[in-house]
C-alpha positions as CSV (number, residue, x, y, z in Angstrom):
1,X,-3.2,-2.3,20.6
2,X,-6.1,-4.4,19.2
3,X,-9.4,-3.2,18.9
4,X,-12.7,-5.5,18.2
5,X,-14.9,-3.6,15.9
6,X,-18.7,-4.2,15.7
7,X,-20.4,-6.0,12.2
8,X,-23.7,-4.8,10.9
9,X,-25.1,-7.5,13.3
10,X,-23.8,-6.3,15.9
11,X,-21.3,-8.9,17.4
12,X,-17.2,-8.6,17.2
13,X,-15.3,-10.4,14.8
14,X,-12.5,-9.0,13.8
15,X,-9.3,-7.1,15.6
16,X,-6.3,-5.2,13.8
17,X,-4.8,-5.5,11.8
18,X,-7.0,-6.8,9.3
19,X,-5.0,-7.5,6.3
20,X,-1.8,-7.6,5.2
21,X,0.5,-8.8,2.5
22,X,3.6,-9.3,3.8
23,X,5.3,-9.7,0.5
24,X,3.7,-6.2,-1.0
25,X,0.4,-6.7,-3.3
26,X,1.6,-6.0,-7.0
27,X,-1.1,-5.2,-10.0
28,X,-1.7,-7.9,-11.8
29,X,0.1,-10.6,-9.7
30,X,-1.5,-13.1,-7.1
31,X,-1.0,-11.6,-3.7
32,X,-1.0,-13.5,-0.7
33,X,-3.5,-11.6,2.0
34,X,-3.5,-13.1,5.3
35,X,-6.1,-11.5,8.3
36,X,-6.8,-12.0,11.7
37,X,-10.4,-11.7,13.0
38,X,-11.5,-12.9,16.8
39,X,-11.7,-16.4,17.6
40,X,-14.6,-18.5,16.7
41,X,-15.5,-16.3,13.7
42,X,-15.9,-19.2,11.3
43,X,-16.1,-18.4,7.3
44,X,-15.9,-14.6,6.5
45,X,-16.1,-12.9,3.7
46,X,-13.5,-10.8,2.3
47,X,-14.8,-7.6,0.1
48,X,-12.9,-4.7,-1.1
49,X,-13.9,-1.6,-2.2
50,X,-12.9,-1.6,-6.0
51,X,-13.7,0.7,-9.4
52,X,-16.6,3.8,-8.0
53,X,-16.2,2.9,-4.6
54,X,-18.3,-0.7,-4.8
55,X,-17.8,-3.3,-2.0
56,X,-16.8,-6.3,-4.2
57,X,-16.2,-10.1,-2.2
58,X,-13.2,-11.2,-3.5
59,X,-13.3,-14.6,-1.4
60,X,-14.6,-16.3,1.4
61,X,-12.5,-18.7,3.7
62,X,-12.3,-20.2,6.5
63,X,-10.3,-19.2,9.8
64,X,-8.4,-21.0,12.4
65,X,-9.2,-21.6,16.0
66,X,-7.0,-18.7,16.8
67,X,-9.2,-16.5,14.3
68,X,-6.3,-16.2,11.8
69,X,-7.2,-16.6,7.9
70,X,-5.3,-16.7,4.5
71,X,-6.6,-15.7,0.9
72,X,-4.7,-15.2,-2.6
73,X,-6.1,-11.9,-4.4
74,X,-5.5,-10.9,-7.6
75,X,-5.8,-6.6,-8.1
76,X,-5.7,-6.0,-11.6
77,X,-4.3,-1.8,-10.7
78,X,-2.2,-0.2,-8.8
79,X,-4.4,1.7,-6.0
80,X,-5.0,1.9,-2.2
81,X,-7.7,-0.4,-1.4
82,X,-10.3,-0.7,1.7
83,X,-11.2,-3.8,3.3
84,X,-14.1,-5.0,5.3
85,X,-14.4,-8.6,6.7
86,X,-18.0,-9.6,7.6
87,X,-19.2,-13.4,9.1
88,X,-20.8,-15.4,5.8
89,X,-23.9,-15.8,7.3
90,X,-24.4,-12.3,8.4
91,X,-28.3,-11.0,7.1
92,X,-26.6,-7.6,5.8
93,X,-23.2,-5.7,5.6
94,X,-24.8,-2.7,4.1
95,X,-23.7,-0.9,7.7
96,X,-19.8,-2.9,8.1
97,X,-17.1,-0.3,8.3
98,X,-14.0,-0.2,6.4
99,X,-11.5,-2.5,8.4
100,X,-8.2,-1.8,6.7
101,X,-6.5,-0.4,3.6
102,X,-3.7,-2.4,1.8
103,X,-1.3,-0.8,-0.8
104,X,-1.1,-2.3,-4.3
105,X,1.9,-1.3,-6.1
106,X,3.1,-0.9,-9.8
107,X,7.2,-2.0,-10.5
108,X,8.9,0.8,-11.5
109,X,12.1,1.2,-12.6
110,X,14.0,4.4,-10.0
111,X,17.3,5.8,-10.0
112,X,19.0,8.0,-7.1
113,X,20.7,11.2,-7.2
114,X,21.8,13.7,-4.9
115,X,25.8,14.4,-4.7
116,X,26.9,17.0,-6.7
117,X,23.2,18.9,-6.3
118,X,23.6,19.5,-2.4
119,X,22.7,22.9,-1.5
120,X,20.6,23.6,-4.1
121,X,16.9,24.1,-5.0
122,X,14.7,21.1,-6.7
123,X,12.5,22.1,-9.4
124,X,9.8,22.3,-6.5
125,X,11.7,25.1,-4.8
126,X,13.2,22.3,-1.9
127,X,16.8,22.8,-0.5
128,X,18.6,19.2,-1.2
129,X,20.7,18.0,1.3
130,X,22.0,14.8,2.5
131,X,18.8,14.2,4.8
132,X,16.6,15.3,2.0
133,X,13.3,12.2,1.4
134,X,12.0,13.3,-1.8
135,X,11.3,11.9,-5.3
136,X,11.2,13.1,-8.6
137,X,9.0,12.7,-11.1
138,X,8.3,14.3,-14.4
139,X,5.0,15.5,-14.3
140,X,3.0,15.0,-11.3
141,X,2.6,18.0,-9.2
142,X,4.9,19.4,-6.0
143,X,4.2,17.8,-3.3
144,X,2.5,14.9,-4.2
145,X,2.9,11.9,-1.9
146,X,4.2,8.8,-3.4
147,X,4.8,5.5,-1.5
148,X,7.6,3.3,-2.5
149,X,7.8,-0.5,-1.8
150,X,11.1,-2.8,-1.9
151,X,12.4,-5.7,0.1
152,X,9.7,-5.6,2.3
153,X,10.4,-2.0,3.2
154,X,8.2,0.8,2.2
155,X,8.5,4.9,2.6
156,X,6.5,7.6,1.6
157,X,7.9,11.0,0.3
158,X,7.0,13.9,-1.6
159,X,7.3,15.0,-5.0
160,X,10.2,17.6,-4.6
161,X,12.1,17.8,-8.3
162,X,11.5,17.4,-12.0
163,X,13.0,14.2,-13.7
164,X,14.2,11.4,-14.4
165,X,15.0,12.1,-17.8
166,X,16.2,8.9,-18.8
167,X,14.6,6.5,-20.7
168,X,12.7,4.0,-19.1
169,X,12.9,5.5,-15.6
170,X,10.0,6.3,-14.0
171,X,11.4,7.9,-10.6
172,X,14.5,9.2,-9.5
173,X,15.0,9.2,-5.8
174,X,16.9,11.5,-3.5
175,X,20.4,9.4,-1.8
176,X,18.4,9.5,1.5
177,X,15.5,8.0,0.3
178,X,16.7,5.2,-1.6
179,X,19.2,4.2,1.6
180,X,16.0,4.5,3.8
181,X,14.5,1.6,1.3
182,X,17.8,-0.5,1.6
183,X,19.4,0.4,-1.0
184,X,22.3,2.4,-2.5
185,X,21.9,1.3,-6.3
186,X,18.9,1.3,-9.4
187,X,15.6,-0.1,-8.0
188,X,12.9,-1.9,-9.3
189,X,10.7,-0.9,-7.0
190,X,7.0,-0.9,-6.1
191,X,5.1,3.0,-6.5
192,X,2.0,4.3,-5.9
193,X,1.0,7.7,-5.9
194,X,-1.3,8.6,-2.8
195,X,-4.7,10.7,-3.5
């Protein structure tokens, strides 16, 4: 359901959700980030909330007479990043919440496994099974939540096992998980660790 959302002056401008990219956001690469904000809103302002938690513009544009907008962004690193739209002529945005997050991925090369290591324990003490959504990963701790991103798809698991050990592989992702992605074969995929 859509929910207008007070600026720091006090009138509604935008509803969810705020941003999106449809095609995923990738570090490094031009995204397309499209919004919708209420009717009437004329230019806004676009900021996210980059390196130490500063509230950087990274455009203004225009929106439609149905409030929608459109904006190519450029993150230079991987990271979950927070959003706040504010009118261009408002006196102060000092007080404008966050108004959405959007997940900038890194491409990763992944492998699956699974068969053959049913009914045992990962590294992280996890029973595998057929069911099992899980990644592995050599070095970031158990439990650690990790989103994926391919084909316009996206799922996040935990950190459940110790691997890939092949070269060049960054991830190597339980049978379940790579089929709930779309896939039953190696992916070059989008990842991003959550905090």
């Amino acid at each position: 359901m859509a929910a207008d959302v007070g600026t720091a002056g006090g009138g509604a401008i935008f509803t969810e959700p705020v941003v999106t990219a449809a095609g995923g956001a990738w570090a490094g690469k031009p995204a397309s980030i499209t919004g919708h904000v209420a009717p009437g809103s004329g230019d806004v302002t676009v900021e996210a909330k980059l390196g130490k938690g500063i509230w950087t513009p990274i455009g203004t544009v225009g929106t439609d007479s149905g409030g929608d907008f459109s904006l190519t962004w450029k993150p230079f690193k991987a990271g979950l990043y927070d959003f706040r739209i504010t009118p261009t002529d408002a006196a102060t945005t000092a007080a404008a919440p966050s108004q959405g997050s959007l997940s900038v991925y890194r491409k990763q090369k992944a492998t699956w496994y699974g068969p053959g290591f049913y009914g045992k324990r990962t590294a992280c003490n996890t029973k595998l099974t057929r069911r099992t959504l899980g990644v592995a990963h050599r070095s970031l701790p158990c439990g650690t939540k990790v989103e994926f991103f391919s084909a316009g798809k996206s799922i996040t698991v935990p950190v459940i096992d110790r691997g890939p050990f092949v070269k060049g592989v960054t991830w190597d992702l339980t049978l379940a998980t790579t089929r709930a992605l779309g896939s039953n074969d190696t992916l070059i995929l989008g990842a991003l660790p959550l905090p």
